[in-house]
N, C-alpha and C positions, 0 to 999 in steps of 0.2 A: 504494500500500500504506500502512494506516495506522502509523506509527509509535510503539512504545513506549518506556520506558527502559529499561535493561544496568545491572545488577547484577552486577558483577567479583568471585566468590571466588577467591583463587587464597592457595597457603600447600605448602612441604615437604608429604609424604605424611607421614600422622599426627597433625596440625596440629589435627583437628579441625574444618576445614573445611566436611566434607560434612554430619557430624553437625550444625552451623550452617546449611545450606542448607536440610537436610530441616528442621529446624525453623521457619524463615520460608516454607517451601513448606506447611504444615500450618497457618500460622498467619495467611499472607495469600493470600485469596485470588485473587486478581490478580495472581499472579506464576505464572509457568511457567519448567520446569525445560528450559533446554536441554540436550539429548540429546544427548552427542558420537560420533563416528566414532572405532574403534579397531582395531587388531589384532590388541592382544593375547588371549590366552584366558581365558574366564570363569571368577569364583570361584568355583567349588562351585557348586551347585546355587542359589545365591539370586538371580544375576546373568541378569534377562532382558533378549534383546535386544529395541530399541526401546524398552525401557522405564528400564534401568540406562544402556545403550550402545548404540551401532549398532555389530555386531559383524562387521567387515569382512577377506576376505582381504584378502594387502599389495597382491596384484594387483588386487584393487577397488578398492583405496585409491588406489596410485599413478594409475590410471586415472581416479578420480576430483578429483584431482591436475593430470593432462592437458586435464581438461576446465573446470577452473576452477570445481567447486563448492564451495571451501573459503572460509570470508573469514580462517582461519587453519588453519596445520596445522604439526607436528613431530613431528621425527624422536627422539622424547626418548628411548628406549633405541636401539641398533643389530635393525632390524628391528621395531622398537615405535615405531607413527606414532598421533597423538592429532590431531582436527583439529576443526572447529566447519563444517557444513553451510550455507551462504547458507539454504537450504530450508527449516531447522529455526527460522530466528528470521524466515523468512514465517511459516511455519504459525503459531508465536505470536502474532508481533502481528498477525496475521489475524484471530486469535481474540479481541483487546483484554487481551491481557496484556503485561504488563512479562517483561521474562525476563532470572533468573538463572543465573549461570553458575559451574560447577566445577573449573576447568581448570588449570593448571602456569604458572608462575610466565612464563615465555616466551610460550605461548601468551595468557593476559590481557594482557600490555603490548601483544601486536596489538591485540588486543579494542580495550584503551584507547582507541589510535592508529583505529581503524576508527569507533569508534562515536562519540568525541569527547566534546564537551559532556552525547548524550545518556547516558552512562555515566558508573557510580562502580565506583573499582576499591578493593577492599579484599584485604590484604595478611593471613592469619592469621599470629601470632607463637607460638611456643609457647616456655615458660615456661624450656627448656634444652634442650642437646642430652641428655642425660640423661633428663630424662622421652620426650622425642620417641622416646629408643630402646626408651626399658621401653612405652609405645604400642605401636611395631611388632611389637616383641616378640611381644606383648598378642594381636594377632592373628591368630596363628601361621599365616600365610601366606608367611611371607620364610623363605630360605633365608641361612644363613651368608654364601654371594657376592653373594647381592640384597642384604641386610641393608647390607651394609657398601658397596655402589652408591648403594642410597637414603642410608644418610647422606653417601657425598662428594656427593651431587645436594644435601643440605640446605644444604650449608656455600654450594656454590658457589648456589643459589634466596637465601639470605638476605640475599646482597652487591644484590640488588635489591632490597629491600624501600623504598627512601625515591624511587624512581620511582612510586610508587603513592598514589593521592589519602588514604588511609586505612591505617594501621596499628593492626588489634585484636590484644591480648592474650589470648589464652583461656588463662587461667589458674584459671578458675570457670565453669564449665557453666553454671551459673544466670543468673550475672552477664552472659556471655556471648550468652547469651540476650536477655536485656534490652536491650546496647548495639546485636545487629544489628538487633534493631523497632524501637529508636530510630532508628537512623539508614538504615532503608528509609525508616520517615514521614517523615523530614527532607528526605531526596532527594524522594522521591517528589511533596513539598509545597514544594518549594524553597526549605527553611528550611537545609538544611546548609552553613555558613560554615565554610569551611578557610580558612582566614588566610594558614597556612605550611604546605607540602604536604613530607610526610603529617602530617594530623592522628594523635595518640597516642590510644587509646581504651581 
C-alpha cells in the first residue's frame, strides 16, 4: 500500500478545529478527510453518514472493536465510542492523498504514537474558556448537562496540549487560516523545524 502523511487536528469541542480542517480540505487538494466511526446520533438534518461520520450502532462498534479494525478508538462519553477505521486511511492513501484528521485530544496522541515520523499533530488552543463557552453556546446544540460535560472535558483535553508537535492559537479566523497552509506546505515539503516540541503558532 502506498503511503501518505497524517495531518493531526485534535482541540476541546469549539476550538475551531473543524472549521480549520474544512478549510485546508477546500484549499488543498491532496489531502483527504478521514471519516471517523461513531455512535452517537446525528445533528439535525446536515450530518450525513459516510460523509460527516460512519454512523454506527455500539453493537457494530464494539464488534468492530473485536475484530480489530480500529488503529484507535474511545470511549469519550459513557456509551459514546469515536474511533479511526484501518480501512479508511487504505482507501486514502490508495487514492495518493495525505489525510487529515478530526479527532479528540486522546484519540490523536494514538494517531501520533501509530503513525510516527509520518505524522504532524496539531493541538487547536482557543483564546479562553470564556469564548470557548459563548462558541458552544453559539451553536445551540448543548444542553445545560452537556454544556457543562464538555467544558470539564476542556479543562481536563488542555492539561495535554505540550505532548503535541504543534500548538495553534485561533484567535483570528483569517490568521488562522494562513498559519494551517503554512504549515501543511512545511510538513508536506519537509521544511517544518520544531526545535522544542510544541512549537507556539
Amino acid at each position: 500500500m502506498k503511503k501518505g502523511k497524517a495531518i493531526i487536528f485534535c482541540a476541546p469541542s469549539g476550538s475551531g478545529k473543524t472549521t480549520l480542517v474544512k478549510h485546508l480540505l477546500s484549499t488543498k487538494s491532496d489531502l483527504g478527510f478521514s471519516i471517523s466511526a461513531c455512535t452517537r446520533d446525528r445533528r439535525g438534518r446536515n450530518e450525513v453518514n459516510g460523509q460527516d461520520y460512519y454512523f454506527l450502532s455500539i453493537d457494530e462498534f464494539k464488534q468492530k472493536i473485536k475484530n480489530r479494525e480500529f488503529i484507535e478508538w474511545e470511549e469519550v462519553y459513557p456509551g459514546g465510542y469515536y474511533g479511526t477505521l484501518k480501512t479508511e486511511i487504505e482507501r486514502l492513501w490508495e487514492s495518493g492523498k495525505n489525510v487529515i484528521f478530526d479527532v479528540d485530544v486522546k484519540g490523536g496522541l494514538k494517531l501520533k504514537e501509530y503513525f510516527g515520523e509520518t505524522a504532524v499533530a496539531i493541538f487547536v488552543k482557543v483564546p479562553s474558556m470564556e469564548e470557548l463557552e459563548k462558541r458552544l453556546v453559539s451553536r445551540g446544540t448543548e444542553t445545560e448537562e452537556s454544556l457543562s460535560k464538555r467544558l470539564y472535558k476542556v479543562k481536563f483535553e488542555m492539561a495535554f496540549q505540550d505532548q503535541f508537535d504543534v500548538v495553534l492559537l485561533n484567535d483570528d479566523l483569517e490568521s488562522s487560516y494562513l498559519k494551517t497552509e503554512q504549515l501543511y506546505e512545511d510538513f508536506c515539503n519537509e521544511k517544518l523545524e520544531i526545535k522544542e516540541k510544541p512549537l507556539y503558532i
